[in-house]
N, C-alpha and C positions, 0 to 999 in steps of 0.2 A: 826881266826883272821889273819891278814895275815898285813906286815910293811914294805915300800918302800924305799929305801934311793936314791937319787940324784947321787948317783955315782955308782950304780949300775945298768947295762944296761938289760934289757931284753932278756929272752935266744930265739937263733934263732931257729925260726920254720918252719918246712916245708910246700911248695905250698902245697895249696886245691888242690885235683883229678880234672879233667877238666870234663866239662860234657861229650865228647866223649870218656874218658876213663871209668866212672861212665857207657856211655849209651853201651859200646863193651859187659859188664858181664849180660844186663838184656835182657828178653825177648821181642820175635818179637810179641807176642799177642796184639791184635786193643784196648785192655782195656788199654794197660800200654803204649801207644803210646804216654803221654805226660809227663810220669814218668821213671826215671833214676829207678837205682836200688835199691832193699829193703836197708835200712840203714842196713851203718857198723858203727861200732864205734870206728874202729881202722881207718877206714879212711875219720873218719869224720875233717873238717878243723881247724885249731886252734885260738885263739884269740889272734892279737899281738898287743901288748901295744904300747904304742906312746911314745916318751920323754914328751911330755905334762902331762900327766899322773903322772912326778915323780916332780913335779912343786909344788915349797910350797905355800900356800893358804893360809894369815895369816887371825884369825877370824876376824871380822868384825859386824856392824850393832850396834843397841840401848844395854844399860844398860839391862841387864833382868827385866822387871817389880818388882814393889814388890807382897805382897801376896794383893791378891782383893778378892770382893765380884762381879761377874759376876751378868750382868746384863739380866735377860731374858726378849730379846723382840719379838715380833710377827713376824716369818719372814716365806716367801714359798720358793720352787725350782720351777724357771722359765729355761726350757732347761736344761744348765748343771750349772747354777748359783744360787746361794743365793740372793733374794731380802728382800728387807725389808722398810716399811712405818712409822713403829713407830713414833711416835710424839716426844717422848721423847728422842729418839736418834737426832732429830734433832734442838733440845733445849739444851741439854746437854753434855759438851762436854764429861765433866769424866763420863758418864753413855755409850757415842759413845767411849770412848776410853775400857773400862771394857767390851763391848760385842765384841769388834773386837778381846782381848786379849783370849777371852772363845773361840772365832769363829774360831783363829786360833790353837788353838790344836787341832782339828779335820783335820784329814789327809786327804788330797785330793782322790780323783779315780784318778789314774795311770796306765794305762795299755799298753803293745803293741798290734800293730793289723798288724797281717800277714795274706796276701790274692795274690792267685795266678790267672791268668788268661789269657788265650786265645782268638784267634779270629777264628773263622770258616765262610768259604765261602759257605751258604746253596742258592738251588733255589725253587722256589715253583710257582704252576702256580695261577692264577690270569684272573679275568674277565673285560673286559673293553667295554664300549657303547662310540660310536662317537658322532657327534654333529648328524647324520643321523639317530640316533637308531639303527646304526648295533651293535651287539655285537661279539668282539672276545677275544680269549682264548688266553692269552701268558706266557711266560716262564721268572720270572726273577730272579735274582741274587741278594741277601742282605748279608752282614752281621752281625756278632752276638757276643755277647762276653761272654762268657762261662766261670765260676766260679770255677775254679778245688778247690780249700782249702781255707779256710775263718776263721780265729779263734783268738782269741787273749791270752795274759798272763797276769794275774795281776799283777804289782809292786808295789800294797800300801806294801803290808806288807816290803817291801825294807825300806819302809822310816823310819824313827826314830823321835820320839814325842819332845815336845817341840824345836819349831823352835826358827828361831833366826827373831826378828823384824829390818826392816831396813828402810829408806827412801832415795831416789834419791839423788843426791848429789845437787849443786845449780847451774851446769853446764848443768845438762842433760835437756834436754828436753822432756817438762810433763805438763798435762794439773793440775791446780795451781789455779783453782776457774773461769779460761772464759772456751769459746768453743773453746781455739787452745792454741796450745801449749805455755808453757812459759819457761822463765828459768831468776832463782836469779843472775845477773850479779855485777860487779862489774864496767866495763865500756860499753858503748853504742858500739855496732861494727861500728855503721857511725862517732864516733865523738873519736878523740884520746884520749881527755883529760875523764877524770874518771869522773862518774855520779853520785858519790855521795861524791865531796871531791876534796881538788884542788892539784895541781904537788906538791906543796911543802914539802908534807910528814902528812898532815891534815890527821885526821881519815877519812876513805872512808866506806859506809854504801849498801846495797847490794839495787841494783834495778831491779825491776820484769819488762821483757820486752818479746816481743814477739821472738819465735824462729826463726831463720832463717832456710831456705831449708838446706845449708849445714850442720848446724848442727843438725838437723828431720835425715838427711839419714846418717849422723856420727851415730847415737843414733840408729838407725835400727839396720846399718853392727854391733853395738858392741853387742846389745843386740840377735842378732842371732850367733855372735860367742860365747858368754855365755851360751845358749842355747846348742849347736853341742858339748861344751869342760863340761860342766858341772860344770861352772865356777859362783860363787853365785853372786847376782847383784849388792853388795858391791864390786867386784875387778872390777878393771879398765884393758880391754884387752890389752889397749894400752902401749905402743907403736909397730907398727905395726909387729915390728921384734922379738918380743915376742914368736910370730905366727910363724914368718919365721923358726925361727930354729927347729921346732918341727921334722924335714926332715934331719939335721945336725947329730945328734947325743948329738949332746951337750944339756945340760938342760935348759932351759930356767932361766930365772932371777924370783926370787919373784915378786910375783902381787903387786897391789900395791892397798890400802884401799882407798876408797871413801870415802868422808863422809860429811852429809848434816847438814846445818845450824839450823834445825828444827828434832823436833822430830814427833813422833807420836801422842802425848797427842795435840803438840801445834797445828799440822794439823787437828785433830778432833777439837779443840775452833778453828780456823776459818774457818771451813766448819760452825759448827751450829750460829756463829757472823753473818752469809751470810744472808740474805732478798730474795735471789732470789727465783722464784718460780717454775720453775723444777732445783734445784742441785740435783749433784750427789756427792756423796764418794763411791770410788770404793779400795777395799783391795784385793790385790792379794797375794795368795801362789804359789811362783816360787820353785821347785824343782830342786836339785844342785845334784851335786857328781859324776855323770857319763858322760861319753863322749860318748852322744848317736850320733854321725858321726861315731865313729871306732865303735862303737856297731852294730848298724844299715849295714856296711861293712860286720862284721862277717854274721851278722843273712841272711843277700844274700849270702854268700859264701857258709854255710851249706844249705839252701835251694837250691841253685842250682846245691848241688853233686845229688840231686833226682832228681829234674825240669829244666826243660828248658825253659819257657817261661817267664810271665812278674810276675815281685814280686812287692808287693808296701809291705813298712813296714812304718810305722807311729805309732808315739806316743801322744799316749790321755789323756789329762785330762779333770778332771771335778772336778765340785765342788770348783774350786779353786779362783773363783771371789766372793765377799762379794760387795752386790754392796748396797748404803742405799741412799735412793732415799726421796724426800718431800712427808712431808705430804698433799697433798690434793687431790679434786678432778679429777683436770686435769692430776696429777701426774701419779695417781692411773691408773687413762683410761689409759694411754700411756702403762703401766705397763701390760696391759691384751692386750695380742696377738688377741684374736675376734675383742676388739674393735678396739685396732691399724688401725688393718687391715681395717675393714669400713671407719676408717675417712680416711685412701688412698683411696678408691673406692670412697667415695663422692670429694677427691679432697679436704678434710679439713685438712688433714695431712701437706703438703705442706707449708701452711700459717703458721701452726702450729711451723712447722721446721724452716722458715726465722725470726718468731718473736724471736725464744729461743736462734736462734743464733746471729741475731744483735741487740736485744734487751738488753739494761742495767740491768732489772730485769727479765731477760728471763731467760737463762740455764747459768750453772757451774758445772762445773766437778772439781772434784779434785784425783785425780790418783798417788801422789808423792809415799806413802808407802805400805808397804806388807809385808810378811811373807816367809821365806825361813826353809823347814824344810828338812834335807841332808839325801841320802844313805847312807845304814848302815845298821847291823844288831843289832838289844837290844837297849838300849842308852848309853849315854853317847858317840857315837863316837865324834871325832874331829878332826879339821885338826890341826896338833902338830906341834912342832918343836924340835930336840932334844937338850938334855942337853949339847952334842958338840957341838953345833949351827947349825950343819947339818940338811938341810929343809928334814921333811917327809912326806910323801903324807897319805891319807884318812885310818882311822886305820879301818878294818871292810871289809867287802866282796866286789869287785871291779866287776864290769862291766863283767871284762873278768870271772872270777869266777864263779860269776854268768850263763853267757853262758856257760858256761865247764858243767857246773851241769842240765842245758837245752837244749842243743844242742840235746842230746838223742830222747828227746819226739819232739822237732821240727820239726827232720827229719822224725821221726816215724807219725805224725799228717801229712804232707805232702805228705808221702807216701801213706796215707790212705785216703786222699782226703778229713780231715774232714773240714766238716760244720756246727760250732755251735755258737750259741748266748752264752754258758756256756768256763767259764775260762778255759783253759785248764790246765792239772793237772799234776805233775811232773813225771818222765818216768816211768812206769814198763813192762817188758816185756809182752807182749802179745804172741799169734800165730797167725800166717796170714795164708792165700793163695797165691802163688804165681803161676800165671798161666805160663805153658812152653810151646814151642811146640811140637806134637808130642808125650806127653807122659801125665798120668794126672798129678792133680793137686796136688804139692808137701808142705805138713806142714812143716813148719820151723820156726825158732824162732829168733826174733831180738831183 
């Protein structure tokens, strides 16, 4: 377990090796021509923390439910999603709210995916006929892109069970029962005066109106800076200087709590109160606690004390949409990718699509709430605060940590050019081969 305090700064660490330093120790053999040298682990790179990272995150989101009777309804995996047609989830609201609460203890797929790869200029000859019938032989140039390492890590086991339930605040912009975006206002952005209530100081009542662009591409930049800092979808990134100082040295200021008008229970009664006949209710599990931007830094830094070419790292989930869709036929069809797909080739699709979305009883979505379940090892972690008021950051194994305890096998799976559809598995040493020139091949151990 490891405990952060806000005024204490991260200790300095030393530059990563450069890859020309890495590539002066290894061999000149055509096999290792895109590989640095066998991992060391003394000069492998370190993980440096950000001041964001020591930022207090006060909790957030719904009331914890009380104790239920879950509700089991008939549902498949379409892709990497949960559907579901039941009938009675879409009649009921306390029957939709009881399977969403069962659906969300079950921890999402998490994984990263590291993949290395090159390009090669190969030529190959090739036959060609004129419009004459002569035929000639030529020589040409393609090409190619070559896959040196391909593998990924699982990080469910990171997460830690019973999440925390939240819904969008009344600001954000989210789709709210049409086909585009909405958001609970409280006055019109064209007209000064407030929409539900007059200057005088009258009760003012919140009005559902369509988003504007500025605020869709607000709602983007904040939700992908949540994403990068590991920041749960209850804190508001803003204001912008927040962000800025993370480069200062100074700590940033406590986040600051969102919080929506509506709960969970009451978004589930007005999806099933709805008539339309494709809605949708869609639940998301968003994943918090780490700052996969500085993560994602590291994991290229140690990849490329061995490699030199291109790294892509990306992080995956699945499993993390609950989407509960109408009961019927049309519903259904749309629902099965064969058919889909026909009614595009006949050109019935199309029709399909303009009626649900400017039709009155055509499609609704509803997207406001979800499910955050945090980094962490065991349960019980939490973002705290101490009993001196001093902010403390995420009690349980951090990001950087993490990578300290994997960098090992990273560098080792990189070196070894692996290629597999299978998790990869935490380090143990192995013996290699390492080809030299000039002399044979020398066992050694990394």
């Amino acid at each position: 377990m490891s405990e952060y305090q806000l005024d204490n700064k991260p200790p300095p660490v030393e530059a990563p090796p450069t890859f020309e330093d890495s590539q002066a120790a290894s061999s000149s053999s055509t096999d290792a021509a895109h590989l640095g040298p066998p991992p060391d682990a003394a000069a492998a790179p370190k993980y440096v923390e950000h001041p964001l990272e020591y930022t207090y995150i006060p909790p957030g989101g719904e009331e914890p439910p009380p104790e239920f009777t879950p509700y089991e309804a008939e549902y498949f995996i379409s892709g990497k999603e949960i559907v579901t047609h039941d009938p009675h989830l879409n009649e009921d609201g306390e029957a939709l709210y009881r399977f969403l609460l069962s659906q969300s203890t079950t921890r999402p797929d998490y994984r990263v995916h590291l993949r290395g790869t090159h390009t090669e200029h190969r030529t190959r000859s090739v036959t060609r006929t004129d419009s004459n019938g002569h035929t000639r032989h030529e020589t040409e140039t393609y090409t190619e892109t070559v896959t040196d390492f391909d593998f990924y890590i699982d990080l469910t086991p990171q997460i830690v069970h019973g999440p925390v339930h939240w819904s969008l605040p009344d600001a954000e912009p989210a789709y709210r029962g049409q086909m585009f975006m909405q958001v609970d206002a409280l006055y019109d952005p064209t007209n000064a005066e407030p929409a539900g209530g007059d200057p005088e100081g009258q009760p003012m009542h919140l009005g559902r109106r369509k988003a504007t662009k500025q605020e869709k591409s607000a709602a983007k930049d904040r939700k992908a800076m949540r994403k990068e800092c590991g920041l749960p979808p209850w804190v508001a990134p803003a204001p912008e200087s927040w962000f800025e100082q993370t480069g200062s040295g100074a700590p940033p200021a406590a986040a600051r709590v969102l919080e929506s008008s509506k709960t969970l229970r009451q978004w589930a009664d007005e999806y099933c109160a709805s008539d339309k006949v494709l809605k949708e209710f869609t639940y998301t599990k968003v994943v918090y606690g780490w700052n996969t931007a500085n993560l994602t830094q590291a994991l290229q830094a140690a990849i490329r004390s061995v490699y030199r070419h291109n790294i892509h790292v990306s992080f995956d989930l699945a499993l993390h949409k609950i989407r509960v869709r109408a009961d019927n036929t049309l519903a259904r069809t749309l629902s099965n990718r064969c058919l889909k797909f026909l009614l595009c080739v006949t050109l019935v699709y199309p029709f399909l699509w303009l009626w649900r979305r400017f039709s009155a009883r055509g499609g609704g979505r509803w997207e406001p709430p979800g499910a955050s379940p945090p980094f962490a090892p065991g349960g019980g972690a939490r973002w705290q605060q101490a009993p001196t008021g001093e902010a403390m950051a995420l009690v349980g194994e951090s990001e950087g940590e993490w990578f300290q305890r994997w960098e090992g096998a990273i560098r080792d799976a990189v070196w070894r050019r692996r290629r597999s559809g299978e998790a990869l598995q935490p380090f143990v040493p192995q013996p290699y081969f390492y080809p030299a020139p000039h002399r044979p091949l020398a066992l050694g151990m990394c």
